[in-house]
N, C-alpha and C positions, 0 to 999 in steps of 0.2 A: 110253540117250539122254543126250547129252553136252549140257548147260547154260554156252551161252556169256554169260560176265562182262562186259559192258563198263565201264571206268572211265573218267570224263570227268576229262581232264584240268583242276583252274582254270588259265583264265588270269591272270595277275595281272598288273595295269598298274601302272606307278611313276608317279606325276606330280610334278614339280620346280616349286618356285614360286620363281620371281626375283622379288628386290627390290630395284626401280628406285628412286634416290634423288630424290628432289623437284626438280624445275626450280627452277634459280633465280631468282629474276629479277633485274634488270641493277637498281642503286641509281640513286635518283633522284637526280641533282644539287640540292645548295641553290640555291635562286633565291637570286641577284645581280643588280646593277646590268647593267641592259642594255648587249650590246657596243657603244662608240662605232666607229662607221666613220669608218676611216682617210682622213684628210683627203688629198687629191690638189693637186699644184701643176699650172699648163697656164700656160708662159709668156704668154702672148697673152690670156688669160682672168684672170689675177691677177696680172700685173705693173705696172697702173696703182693699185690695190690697193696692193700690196706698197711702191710711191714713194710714195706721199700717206701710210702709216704711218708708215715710215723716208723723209725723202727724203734725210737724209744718205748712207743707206749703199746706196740700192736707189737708182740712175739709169740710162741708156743705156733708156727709155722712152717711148714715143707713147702720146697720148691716144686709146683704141677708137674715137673719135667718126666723125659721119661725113664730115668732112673728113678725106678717103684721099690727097690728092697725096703724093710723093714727099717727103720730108724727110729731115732729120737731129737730135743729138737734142747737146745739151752738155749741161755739169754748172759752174756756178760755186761757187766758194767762198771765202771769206774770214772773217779771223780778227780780234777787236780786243781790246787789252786794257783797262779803266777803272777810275777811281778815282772813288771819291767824291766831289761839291760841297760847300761848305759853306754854310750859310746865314748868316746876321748872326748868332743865335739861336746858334749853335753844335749845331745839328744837320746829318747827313751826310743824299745821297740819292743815286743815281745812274740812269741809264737808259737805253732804246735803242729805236729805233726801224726797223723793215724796211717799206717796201712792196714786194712783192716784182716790181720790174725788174732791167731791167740797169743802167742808168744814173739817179742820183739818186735813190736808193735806200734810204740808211740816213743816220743819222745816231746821236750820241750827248751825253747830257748835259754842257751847258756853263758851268750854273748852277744851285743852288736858292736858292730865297727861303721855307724852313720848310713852303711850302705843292705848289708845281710845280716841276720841271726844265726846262727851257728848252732847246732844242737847239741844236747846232750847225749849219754850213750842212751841206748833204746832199754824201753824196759817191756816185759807182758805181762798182760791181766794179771789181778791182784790173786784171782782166783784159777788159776793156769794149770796148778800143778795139781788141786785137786782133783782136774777133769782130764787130766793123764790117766789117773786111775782108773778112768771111768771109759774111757774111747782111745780109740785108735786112729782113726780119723773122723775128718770132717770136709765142710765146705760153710762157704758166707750165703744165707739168705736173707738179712740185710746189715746196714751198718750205720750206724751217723756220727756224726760230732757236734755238739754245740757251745757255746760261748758267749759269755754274757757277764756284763761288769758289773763288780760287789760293791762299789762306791758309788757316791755321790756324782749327779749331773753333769755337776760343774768341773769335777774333775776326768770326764770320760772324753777330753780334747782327742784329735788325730781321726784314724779310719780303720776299718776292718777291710781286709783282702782276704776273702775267701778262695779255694781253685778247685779241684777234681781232676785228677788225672786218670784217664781210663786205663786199667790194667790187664794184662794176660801174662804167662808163662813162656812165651819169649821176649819178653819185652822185660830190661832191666828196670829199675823201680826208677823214679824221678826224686832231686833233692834228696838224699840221704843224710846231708852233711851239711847243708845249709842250702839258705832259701835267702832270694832277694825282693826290696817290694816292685823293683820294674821287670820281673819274673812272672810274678803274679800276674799282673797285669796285663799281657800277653799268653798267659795260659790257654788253653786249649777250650776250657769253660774255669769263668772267673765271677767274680762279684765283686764290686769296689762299693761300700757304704760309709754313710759318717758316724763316729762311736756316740756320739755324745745325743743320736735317737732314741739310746737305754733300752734295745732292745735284742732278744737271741737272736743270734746270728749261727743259722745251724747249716750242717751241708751232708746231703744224704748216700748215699751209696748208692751206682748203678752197675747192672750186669752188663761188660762193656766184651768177654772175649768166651769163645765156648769153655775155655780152661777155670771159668769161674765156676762152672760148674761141678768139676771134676772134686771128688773126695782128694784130701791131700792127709799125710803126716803130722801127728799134733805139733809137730817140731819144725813144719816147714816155716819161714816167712819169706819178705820179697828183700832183704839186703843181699841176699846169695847169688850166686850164680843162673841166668836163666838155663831151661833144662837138666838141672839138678833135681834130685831124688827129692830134695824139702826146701824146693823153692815155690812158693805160691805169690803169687804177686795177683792181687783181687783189684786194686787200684790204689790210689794216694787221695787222700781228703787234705788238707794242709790250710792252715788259718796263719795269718802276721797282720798286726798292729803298731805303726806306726806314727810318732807326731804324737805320745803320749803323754801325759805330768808324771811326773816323778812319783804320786804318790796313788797311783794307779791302779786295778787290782781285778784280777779274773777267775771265775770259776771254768773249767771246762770238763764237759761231761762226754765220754766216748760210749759206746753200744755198742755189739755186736751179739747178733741174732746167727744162731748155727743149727744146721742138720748134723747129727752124726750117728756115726758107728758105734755100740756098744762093743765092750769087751766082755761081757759073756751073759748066760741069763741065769745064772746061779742064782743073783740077787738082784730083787727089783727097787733099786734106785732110779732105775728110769723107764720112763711110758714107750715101750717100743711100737710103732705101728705105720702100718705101708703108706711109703709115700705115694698119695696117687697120680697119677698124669690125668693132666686136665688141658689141652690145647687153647680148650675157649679160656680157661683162666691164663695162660701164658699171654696170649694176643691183649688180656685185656689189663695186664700190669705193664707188658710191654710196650704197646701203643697207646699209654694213656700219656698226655700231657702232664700228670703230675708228675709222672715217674721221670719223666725227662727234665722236670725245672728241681734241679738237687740242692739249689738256694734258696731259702724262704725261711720267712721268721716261723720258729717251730713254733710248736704248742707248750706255752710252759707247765700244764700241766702233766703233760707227757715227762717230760723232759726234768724237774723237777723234782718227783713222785718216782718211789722206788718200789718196786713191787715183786716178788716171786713169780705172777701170774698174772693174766687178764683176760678180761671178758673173753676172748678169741680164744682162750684156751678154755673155757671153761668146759663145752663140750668133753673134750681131750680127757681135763681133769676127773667130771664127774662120772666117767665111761673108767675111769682107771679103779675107781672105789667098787668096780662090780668084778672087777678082773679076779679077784679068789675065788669066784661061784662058778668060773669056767667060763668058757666061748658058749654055752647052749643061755648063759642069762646073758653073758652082753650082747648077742645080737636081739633079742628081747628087748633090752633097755638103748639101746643105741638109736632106734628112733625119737623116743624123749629129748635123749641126750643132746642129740643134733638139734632139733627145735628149742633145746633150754637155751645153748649155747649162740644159737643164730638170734633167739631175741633178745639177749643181754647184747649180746655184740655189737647189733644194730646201733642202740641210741648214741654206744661210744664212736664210734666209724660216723654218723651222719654230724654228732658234734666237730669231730675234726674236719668232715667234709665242707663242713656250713664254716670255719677258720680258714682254710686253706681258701676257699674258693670267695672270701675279699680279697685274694691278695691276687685274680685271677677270674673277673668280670665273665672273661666267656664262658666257665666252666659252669655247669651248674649242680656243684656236688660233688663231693670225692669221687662217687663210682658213675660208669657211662648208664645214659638213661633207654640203651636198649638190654633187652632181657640176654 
């Protein structure tokens, strides 16, 4: 009998163990200063804004309000040069005065007596009578003055006294006839600096009464009677320097930015086009901080720099070169227009905002950084 063997094979199993290397995880960023959002221009919404800042260098603007008829929009300007008075006493002072019209308007110191300047008779823009021809009325959307010394350092001894006095159409104008420096100095909104910083000294115009708004007579100003037919009283800007050198010396540059009425449309001399209301533009010229600080070193190149036009208008401008092809091509080209106009605009608006806003830490920018 044969005895069968069986042998069991082992199985044997290999098992292989991999080794997976640890997830990473992604590093946490250091916390920083939260991102500012990028401030937006919208010509329509920050362009009354942007003149009541700068009015020298930002014009060819209507006030949002909601007086919408058709208008047009000019820009005045004029330049004066002054010296110093002297007193008996042998002390210098000098001054100047803007309400801001078209006509009778400014004036500047014709005397001191150690205490006040005295002014001259008033005079109006240089270019006054030719925009008689042109309009019947008008109204200020904005206005400034600036001042700033043509000499040497060392000769720029004493101080500048800037004021603002807010205006309406009952309200008689302030100083007509002379201004004192402990006047100043108790004004309503003042500024007291030293001359010899060599720096403009400018003072901007605000909408202080609903009568600024109102169209007035090219012939109105504020030396008249209040409620008279062509009395406009918009407010007083008013600059005196005192504690001078005798050998002293000032430029001063006045502006005045206007809406107005054409006298007829026979001839187009001027860009006529609806003023629109804009509420959100109103709230946001009106409750801006800049618009309320009316002293501050301007931009000289605003201020400066003389020009027909500016970027702000350029929209305006290149919309008026379509105006013979009729209304069926500008509303065609009026979308371009708007978009040529808004990004020329910008770089200029964000350089004055990026000036202004050293002089004004919490601001960050001319215009607010909600949309």
């Amino acid at each position: 009998m044969t005895r069968k063997s069986s042998k069991k094979s082992a199985k044997v199993t290999t098992t292989t163990k991999v080794v997976v290397a640890p997830r990473q995880q992604p590093r946490k960023k250091k916390a920083g200063p939260p991102r500012q959002k990028r401030a937006t221009f919208d010509l329509q919404r920050d362009g009354w804004l942007s003149t009541l800042v700068d009015p020298f260098g930002v014009h060819g603007i209507r006030i949002p309000d909601d007086t919408v008829s058709p208008s047009a929009t000019a820009s005045f300007r004029d330049r004066y040069t002054i010296s110093p008075r002297v007193s008996s006493g042998g002390t210098y002072a000098a001054g100047f005065i803007f309400n801001p019209c078209i006509q009778a308007c400014v004036a500047q110191s014709a005397s001191y007596d150690g205490n006040a300047v005295t002014w001259t008779a008033y005079s109006s823009f240089s270019q006054s009578g030719t925009f008689n021809g042109l309009s019947r009325a008008y109204r200020v959307v904005s206005a400034g003055l600036a001042i700033y010394g043509t000499n040497a350092m060392a000769k720029n001894q004493g101080r500048n006294l800037c004021a603002f006095y807010p205006g309406g159409d009952n309200l008689p104008a302030p100083l007509t006839t002379s201004v004192a420096a402990a006047t100043l100095l108790v004004a309503e909104n003042s500024d007291d600096t030293p001359l010899n910083q060599q720096m403009i000294c400018s003072i901007c115009w605000v909408p202080s009464d609903i009568s600024n708004y109102r169209y007035h007579p090219n012939n109105s100003n504020a030396l008249g009677t209040p409620g008279a037919a062509t009395f406009y009283n918009p407010g007083t800007l008013v600059w005196m320097a005192d504690g001078l050198d005798s050998s002293a010396s000032f430029e001063v540059v006045v502006c005045l930015n206007i809406e107005y009425l054409p006298t007829s449309n026979a001839i187009s001399f001027t860009n006529v086009l609806p003023s629109y209301f804009n509420q959100r533009a109103m709230e946001r010229a009106l409750n801006s901080q800049l618009t309320s600080r009316m002293f501050h070193t301007g931009d000289p190149e605003s201020i400066m720099e003389t020009s027909a036009n500016n970027n702000l208008g350029l929209s305006n401008f290149v919309g008026s070169l379509f105006s013979t092809f009729g209304a069926g091509a500008q509303s065609v080209i009026k979308p371009i227009t708007f978009k040529l106009g808004q990004a020329a605009a910008f770089a200029g608006v964000n350089r004055l905002g990026k000036n202004i806003a050293k002089l004004m830490p919490v601001t960050r920018g001319l215009l607010a950084l909600d949309n």
